[in-house]
C-alpha positions in Angstrom: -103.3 -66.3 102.7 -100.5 -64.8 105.1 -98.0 -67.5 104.3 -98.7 -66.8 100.1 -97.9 -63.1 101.2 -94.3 -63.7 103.0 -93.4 -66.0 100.0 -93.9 -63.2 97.5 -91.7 -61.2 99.3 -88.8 -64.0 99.4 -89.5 -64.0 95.6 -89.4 -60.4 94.9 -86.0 -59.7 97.2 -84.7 -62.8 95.5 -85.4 -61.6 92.2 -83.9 -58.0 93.2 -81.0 -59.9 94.7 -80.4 -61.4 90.9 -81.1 -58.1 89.3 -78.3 -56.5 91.1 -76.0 -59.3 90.1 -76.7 -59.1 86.7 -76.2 -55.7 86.6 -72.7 -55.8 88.7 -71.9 -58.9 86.4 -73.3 -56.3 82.7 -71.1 -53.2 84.9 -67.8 -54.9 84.9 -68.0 -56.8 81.6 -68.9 -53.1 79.8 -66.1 -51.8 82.1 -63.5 -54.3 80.8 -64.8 -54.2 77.0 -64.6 -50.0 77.6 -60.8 -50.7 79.0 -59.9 -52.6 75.7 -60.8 -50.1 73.2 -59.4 -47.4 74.8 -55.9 -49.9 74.6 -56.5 -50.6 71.3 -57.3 -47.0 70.1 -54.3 -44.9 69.6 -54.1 -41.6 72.1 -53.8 -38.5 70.9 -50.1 -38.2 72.9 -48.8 -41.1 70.8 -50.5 -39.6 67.6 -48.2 -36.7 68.3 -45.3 -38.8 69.3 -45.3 -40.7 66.1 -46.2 -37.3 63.8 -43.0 -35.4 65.4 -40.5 -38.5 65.6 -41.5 -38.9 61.5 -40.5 -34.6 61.1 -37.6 -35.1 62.8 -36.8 -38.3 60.7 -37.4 -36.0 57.3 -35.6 -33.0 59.1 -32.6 -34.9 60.1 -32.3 -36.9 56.6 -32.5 -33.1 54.8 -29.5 -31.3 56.9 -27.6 -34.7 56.3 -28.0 -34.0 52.8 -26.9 -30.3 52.9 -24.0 -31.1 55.3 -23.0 -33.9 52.8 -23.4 -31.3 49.7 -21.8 -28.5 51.3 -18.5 -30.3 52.4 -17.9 -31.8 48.5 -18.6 -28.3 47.6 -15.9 -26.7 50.0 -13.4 -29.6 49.5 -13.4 -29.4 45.5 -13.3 -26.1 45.5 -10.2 -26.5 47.9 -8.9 -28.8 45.6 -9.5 -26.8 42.9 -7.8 -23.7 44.4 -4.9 -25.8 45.1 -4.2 -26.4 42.0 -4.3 -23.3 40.7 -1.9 -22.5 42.9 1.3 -23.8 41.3 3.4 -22.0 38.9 3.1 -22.2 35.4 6.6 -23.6 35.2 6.0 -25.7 37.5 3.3 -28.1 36.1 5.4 -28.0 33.2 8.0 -29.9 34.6 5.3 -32.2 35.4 5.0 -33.0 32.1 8.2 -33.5 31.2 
């Protein structure tokens, strides 16, 4: 009955011995899978990234406008004021 004893306990330290391997293998597989969500889920620092590269796209495209606007504004009213300019006689003679 001694030798039935011994060979229980081979069994059950072998069967622990699995158990921890299984559990090491379950560990680093749930470790990995964890790993590739986290890559695949967008941070919140590139969330913010992204949301303030778009502003400045929006902000950028607006004082282009204004700029744009502004100098066809100065330089027809420059234009205009040029013309105004000349004499009365003179654009007369322009015409002739």
């Amino acid at each position: 009955m001694k030798a039935q004893a011994r060979r229980h306990t081979k069994d059950a330290a072998l069967l622990t011995s699995l158990a921890e391997s299984i559990g090491a293998a379950l560990g680093t597989i749930a470790a990995k899978a964890n790993a590739a969500q986290k890559v695949l889920t967008r941070s919140s620092a590139a969330h913010i990234v992204e949301r303030e590269g778009k502003r400045l796209a929006r902000r950028t495209k607006t004082v282009v406008r204004r700029t744009r606007k502004a100098a066809a504004a100065s330089l027809k009213r420059s234009k205009v004021g040029l013309r105004r300019a000349t004499s009365p006689t003179k654009r007369a003679a322009r015409r002739r």
